[in-house]
RODO-492886 format. One record per residue (C-alpha): residue in one letter; x negated, y, z. Coordinates in Angstrom, 2 decimals. Layout:
<nodes>
A, X, Y, Z
...
</nodes>
This chain:
<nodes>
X, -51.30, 115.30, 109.72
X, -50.20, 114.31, 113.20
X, -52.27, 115.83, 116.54
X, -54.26, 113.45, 118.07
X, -54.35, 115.59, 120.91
X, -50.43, 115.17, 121.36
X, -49.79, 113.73, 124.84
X, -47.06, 110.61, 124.54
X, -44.74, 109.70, 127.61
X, -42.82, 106.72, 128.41
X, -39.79, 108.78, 129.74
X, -38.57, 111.86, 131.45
X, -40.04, 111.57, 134.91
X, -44.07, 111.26, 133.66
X, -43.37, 114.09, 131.27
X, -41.79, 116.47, 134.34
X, -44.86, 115.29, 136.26
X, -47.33, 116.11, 133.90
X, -45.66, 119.62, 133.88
X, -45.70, 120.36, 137.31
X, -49.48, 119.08, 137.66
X, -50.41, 121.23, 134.97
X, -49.13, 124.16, 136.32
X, -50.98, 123.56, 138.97
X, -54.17, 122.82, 137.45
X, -53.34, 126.33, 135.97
X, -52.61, 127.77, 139.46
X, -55.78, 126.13, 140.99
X, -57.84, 128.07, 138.01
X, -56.37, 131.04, 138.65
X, -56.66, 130.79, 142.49
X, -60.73, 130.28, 141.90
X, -60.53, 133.84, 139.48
X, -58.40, 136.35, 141.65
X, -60.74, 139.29, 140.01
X, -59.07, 137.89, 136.69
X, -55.85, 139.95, 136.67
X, -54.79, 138.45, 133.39
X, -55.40, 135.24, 133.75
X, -53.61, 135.45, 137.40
X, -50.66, 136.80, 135.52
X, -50.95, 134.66, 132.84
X, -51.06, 131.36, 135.49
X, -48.29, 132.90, 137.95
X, -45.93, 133.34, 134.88
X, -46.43, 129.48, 133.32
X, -45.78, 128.24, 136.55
X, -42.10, 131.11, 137.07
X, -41.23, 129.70, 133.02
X, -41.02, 126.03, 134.36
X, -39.56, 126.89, 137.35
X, -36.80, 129.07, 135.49
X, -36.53, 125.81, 133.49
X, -35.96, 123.49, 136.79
X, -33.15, 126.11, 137.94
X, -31.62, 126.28, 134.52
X, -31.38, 122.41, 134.71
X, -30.08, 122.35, 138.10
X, -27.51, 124.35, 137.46
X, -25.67, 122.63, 134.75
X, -22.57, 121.15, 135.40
X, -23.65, 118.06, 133.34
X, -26.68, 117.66, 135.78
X, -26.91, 114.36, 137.08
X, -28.58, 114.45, 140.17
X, -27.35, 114.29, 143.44
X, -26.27, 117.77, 145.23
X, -28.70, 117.63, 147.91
X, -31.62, 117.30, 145.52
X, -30.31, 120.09, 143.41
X, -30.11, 122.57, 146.34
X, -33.46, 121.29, 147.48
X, -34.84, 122.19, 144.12
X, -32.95, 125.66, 143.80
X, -33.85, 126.40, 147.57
X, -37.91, 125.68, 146.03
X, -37.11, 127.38, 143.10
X, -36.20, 130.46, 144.87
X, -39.21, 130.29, 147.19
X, -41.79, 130.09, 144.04
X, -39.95, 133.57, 142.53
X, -40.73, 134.99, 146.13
X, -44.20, 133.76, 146.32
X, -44.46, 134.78, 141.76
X, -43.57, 138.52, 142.61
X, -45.71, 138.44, 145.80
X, -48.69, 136.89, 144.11
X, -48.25, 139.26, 140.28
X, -48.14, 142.65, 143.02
X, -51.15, 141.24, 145.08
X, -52.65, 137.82, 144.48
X, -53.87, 135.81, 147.19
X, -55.62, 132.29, 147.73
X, -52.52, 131.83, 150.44
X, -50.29, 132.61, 147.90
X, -51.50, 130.61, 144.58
X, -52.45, 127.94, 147.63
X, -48.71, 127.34, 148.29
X, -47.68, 127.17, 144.90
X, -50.17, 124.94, 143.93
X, -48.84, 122.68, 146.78
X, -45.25, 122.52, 145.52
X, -45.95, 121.55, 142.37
X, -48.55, 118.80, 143.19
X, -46.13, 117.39, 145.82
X, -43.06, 117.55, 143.43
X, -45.46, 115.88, 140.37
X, -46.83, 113.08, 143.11
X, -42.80, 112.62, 144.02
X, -41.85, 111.73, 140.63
X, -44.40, 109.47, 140.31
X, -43.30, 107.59, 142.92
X, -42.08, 104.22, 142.28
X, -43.43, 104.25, 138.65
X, -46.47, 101.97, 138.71
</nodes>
């Protein structure tokens, strides 16, 4: 029985998107329930996993983009561990702000061109 709820993609760049706008859908939950400690946590360490995933990917030698972009995405990617540890020690709407801004504007980038 397949899951109708199962999200198809026409390639890479929609899927990575959809990731990145999701986690900050996530973010932007979380941001509106700062009493929530665990579903802060919960938000702030979805959004660290695909970020761990985006430096993982940089990093490999077989990683096809150019070098700029990968520093520019491991420079981010070091920012949003900052901004994680700040926000799981003492959450703020600054904080889950800022990461909810990276992601949208890294989602709206790879749509770009794609219409």
């Amino acid at each position: 029985m397949a899951d109708e709820s199962t999200v198809q993609f026409t390639n890479k760049r929609e899927m990575d998107a959809a990731a990145f706008s999701q986690a900050a859908y996530v973010l932007d939950q979380a941001k509106q329930s700062l009493d929530d400690a665990d579903m802060v946590e919960r938000a702030l360490k979805y959004n660290q996993l695909l970020w761990s995933i985006i430096q993982n990917d940089v990093s490999k030698e077989d990683n096809t983009l150019p070098e700029e972009l990968k520093a520019n995405l491991m420079s981010l990617s070091i920012f949003v561990d900052k901004q994680t540890t700040k926000g799981l020690n003492g959450p703020t709407e600054e904080i889950m702000e800022s990461l909810i801004n990276i992601n949208l504007n890294i989602s709206e980038g790879l749509m770009e061109g794609e219409d």
